[in-house]
C-alpha positions in Angstrom: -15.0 15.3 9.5 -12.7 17.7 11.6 -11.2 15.8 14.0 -7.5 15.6 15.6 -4.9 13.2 13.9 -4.8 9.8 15.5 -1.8 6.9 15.6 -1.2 5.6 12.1 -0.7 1.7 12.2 1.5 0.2 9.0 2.8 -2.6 10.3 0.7 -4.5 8.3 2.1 -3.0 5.2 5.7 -4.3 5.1 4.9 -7.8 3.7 3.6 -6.2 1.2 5.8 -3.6 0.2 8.3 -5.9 0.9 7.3 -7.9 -1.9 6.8 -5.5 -4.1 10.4 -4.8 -3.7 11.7 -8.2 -4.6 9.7 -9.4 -7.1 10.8 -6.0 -9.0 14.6 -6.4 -7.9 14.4 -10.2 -9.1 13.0 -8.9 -12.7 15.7 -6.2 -13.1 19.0 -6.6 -16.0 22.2 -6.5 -15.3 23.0 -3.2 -16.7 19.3 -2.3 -14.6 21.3 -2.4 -11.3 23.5 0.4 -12.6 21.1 3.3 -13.3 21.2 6.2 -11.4 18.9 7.3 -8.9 17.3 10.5 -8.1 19.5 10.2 -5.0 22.3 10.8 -6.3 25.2 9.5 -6.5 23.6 6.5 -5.5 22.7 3.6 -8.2 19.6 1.2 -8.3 22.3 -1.3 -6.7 23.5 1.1 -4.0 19.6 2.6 -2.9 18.8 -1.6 -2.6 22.0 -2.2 -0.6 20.8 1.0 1.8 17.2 -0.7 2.1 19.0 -3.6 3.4 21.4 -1.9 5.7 18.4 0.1 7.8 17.1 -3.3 8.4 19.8 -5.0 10.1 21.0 -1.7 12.1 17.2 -2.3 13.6 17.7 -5.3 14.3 21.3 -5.0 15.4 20.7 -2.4 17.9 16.4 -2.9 18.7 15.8 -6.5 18.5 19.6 -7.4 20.0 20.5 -4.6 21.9 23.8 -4.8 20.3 25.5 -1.0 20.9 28.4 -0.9 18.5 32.0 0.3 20.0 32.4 4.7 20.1 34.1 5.8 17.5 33.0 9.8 18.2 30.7 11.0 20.8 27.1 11.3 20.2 25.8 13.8 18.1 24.7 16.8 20.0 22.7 18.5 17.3 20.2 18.3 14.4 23.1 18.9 12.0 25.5 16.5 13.6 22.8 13.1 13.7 22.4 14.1 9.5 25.8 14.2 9.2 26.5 11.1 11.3 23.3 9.4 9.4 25.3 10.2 5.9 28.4 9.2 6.9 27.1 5.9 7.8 24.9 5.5 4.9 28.2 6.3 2.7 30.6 3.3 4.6 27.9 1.2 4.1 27.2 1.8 0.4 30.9 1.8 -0.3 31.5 -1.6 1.0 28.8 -3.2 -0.8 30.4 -2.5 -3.8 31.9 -6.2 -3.2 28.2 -8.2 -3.4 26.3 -8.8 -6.1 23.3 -8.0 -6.8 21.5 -11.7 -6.5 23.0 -11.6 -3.1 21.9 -8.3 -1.8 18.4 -9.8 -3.5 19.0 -12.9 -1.0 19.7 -10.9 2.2 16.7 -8.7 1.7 14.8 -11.6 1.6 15.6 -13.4 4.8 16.1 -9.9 6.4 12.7 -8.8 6.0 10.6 -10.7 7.3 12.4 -10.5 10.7 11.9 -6.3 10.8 8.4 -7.0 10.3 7.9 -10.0 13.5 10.0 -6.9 15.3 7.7 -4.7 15.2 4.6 -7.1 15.5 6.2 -7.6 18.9 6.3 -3.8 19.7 3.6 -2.5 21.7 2.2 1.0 19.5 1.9 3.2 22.2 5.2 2.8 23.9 8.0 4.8 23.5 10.0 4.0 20.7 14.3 3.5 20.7 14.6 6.5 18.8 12.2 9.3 17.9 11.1 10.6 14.7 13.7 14.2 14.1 11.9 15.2 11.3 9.1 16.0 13.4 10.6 17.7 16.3 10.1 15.1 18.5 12.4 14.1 21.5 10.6 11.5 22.4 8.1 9.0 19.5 5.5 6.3 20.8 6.4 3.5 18.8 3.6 3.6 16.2 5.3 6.8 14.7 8.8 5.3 14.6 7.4 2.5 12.2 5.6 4.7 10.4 8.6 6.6 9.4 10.2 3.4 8.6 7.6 2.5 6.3 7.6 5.9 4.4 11.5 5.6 4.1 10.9 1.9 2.3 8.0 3.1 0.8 10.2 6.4 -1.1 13.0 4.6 -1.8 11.5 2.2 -3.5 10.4 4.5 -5.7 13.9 5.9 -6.0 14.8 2.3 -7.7 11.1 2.3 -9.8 11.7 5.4 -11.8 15.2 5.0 -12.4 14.5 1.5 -13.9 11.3 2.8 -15.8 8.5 0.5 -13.2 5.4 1.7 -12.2 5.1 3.9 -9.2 3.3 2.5 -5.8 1.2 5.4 -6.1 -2.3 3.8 -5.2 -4.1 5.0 -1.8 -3.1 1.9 -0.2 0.5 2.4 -0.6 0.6 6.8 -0.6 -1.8 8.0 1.7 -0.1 6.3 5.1 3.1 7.8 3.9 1.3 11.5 3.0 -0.6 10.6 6.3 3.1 10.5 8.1 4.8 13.2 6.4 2.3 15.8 7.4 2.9 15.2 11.2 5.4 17.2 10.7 3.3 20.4 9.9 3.6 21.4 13.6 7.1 21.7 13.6 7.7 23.1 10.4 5.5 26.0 11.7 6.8 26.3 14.9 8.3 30.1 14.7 5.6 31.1 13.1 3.4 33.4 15.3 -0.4 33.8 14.6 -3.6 34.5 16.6 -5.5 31.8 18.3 -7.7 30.0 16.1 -5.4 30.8 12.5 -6.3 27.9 10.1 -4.2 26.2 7.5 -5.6 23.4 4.9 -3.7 21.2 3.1 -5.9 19.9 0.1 -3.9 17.0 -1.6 -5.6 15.9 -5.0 -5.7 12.2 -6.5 -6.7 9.0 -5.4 -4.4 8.7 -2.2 -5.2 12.7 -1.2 -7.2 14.5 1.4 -7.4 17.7 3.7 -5.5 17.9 6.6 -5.4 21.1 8.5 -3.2 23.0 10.9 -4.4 25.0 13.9 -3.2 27.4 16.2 -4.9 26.9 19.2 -3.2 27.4 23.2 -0.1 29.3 21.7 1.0 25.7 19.4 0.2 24.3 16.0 -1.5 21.1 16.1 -2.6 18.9 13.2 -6.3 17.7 12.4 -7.7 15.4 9.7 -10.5 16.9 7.4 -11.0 20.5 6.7 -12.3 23.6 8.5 -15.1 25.8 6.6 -12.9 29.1 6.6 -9.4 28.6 6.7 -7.1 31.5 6.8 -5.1 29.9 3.9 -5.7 26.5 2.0 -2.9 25.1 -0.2 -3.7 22.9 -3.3 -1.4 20.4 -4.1 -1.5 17.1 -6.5 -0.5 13.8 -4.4 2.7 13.8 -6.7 4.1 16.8 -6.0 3.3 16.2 -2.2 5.4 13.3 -1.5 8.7 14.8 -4.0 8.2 17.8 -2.3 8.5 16.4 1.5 11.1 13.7 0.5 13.7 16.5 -1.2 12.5 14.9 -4.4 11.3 18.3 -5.3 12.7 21.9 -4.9 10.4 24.2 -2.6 10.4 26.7 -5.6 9.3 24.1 -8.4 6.6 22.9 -6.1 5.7 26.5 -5.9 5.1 27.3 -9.3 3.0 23.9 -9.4 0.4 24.4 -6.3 -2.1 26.9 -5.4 -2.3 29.3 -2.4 -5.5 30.6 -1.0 -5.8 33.5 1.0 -2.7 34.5 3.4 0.3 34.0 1.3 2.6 33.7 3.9 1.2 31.3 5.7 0.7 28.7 3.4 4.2 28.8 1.6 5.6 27.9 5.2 4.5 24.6 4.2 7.1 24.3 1.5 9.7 23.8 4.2 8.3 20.4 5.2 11.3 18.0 5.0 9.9 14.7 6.2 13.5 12.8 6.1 16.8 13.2 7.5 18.6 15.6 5.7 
């Protein structure tokens, strides 16, 4: 059914994928811990000690109000909040250097559950502390804001699963909120691109966790709908693999190219090879 994208609710999810995360970490080697990721530089070690560090900035700053000293002003731009996100990732990863890995196993335990209860205590619909960049937005209800937090445990997890040879979370439950969340930010990707009232774009994602999506221009914006319009001016077929490399940077926009299909106008469905659906 065509119909306009509604709120995406995960909260429920993070138990879950939570333990999914541990019971893999607490099953890994030694030399396991030193693998390299697809994110690189960053080991299996250093991508769990980052999964730990985004929780207790969240809790730091949303559940404590706790605003850490200035050290530069704010960033003003796009480019300056990814380059202040990076340089923070970086201090962070660098000084866990010093704990080891049944630690960083421990604090993601206790940790975790407290993210969760935060954001069971968060009404959906209110704004959120900060809003989701990716997606253009200046302003995120807070439903959206979790969401993105989900799809960043969600991905980064699999960072750590291929590097250490474990099977993907690739099932419907786990992909098709975080494909769901990604594609929100269609509208923005397509932003400078001009096109009569009523232009259609559908996204066709194949596999188990896939689905059609489409983009319409309609009041001089793009907006996003679930389900599929009868004649699109372009349709783009993509497997649910490719989908989420391709909007996490796992992925170049050329290789995904040479593995999807384009229907009708060229143009306007390779657009949708610029989705970037993280900070970067």
């Amino acid at each position: 059914m065509f119909r306009p994208v509604e709120p995406i609710h995960t909260v429920d999810l993070f138990p879950a994928l939570h333990a999914e995360l541990l019971a893999l970490l607490r099953q890994l080697e030694p030399e396991d811990w030193l693998k390299p990721t697809s994110a690189a530089p960053w080991t299996v070690k250093d991508m769990a000690a980052h999964l730990l560090d985004t929780d207790l900035r969240r809790l730091s700053a949303q559940r404590d109000g706790f605003i850490p000293a200035a050290t530069a002003p704010p960033p003003a731009t796009y480019a300056e909040l990814v380059s202040l996100l990076n340089r923070l990732n970086a201090e962070w990863v660098r000084a866990t250097q010093r704990l080891s890995p049944q630690l960083l196993i421990e604090l993601l335990a206790l940790i975790g559950p407290q993210v969760h209860h935060l954001f069971q205590t968060l009404d959906p619909l209110a704004p959120a502390r900060v809003s989701v960049a990716w997606a253009g937005e200046s302003a995120s209800a807070n439903w959206f804001d979790i969401a993105r937090e989900y799809t960043e445990k969600w991905h980064h997890q699999q960072h750590i699963r291929e590097a250490v040879g474990a099977p993907l979370l690739t099932a419907r439950r786990w992909l098709y909120p975080a494909l769901d969340t990604f594609l929100r930010g269609l509208p923005y990707t397509y932003r400078e691109i001009e096109a009569a009232e009523g232009t259609h774009l559908v996204i066709s994602i194949q596999g188990d966790a896939g689905g059609d999506w489409t983009l319409g221009r309609h009041n001089q914006r793009w907006h996003l709908y679930h389900g599929a319009v009868a004649e699109p001016h372009a349709r783009v077929h993509l497997d649910q693999d490719i989908a989420w490399r391709l909007f996490t940077k796992g992925m170049t926009p050329a290789e995904a190219r040479r593995r999807l299909v384009i229907e009708g106008d060229e143009s306007l469905g390779t657009q949708m090879l610029s989705l970037l659906a993280i900070m970067a």
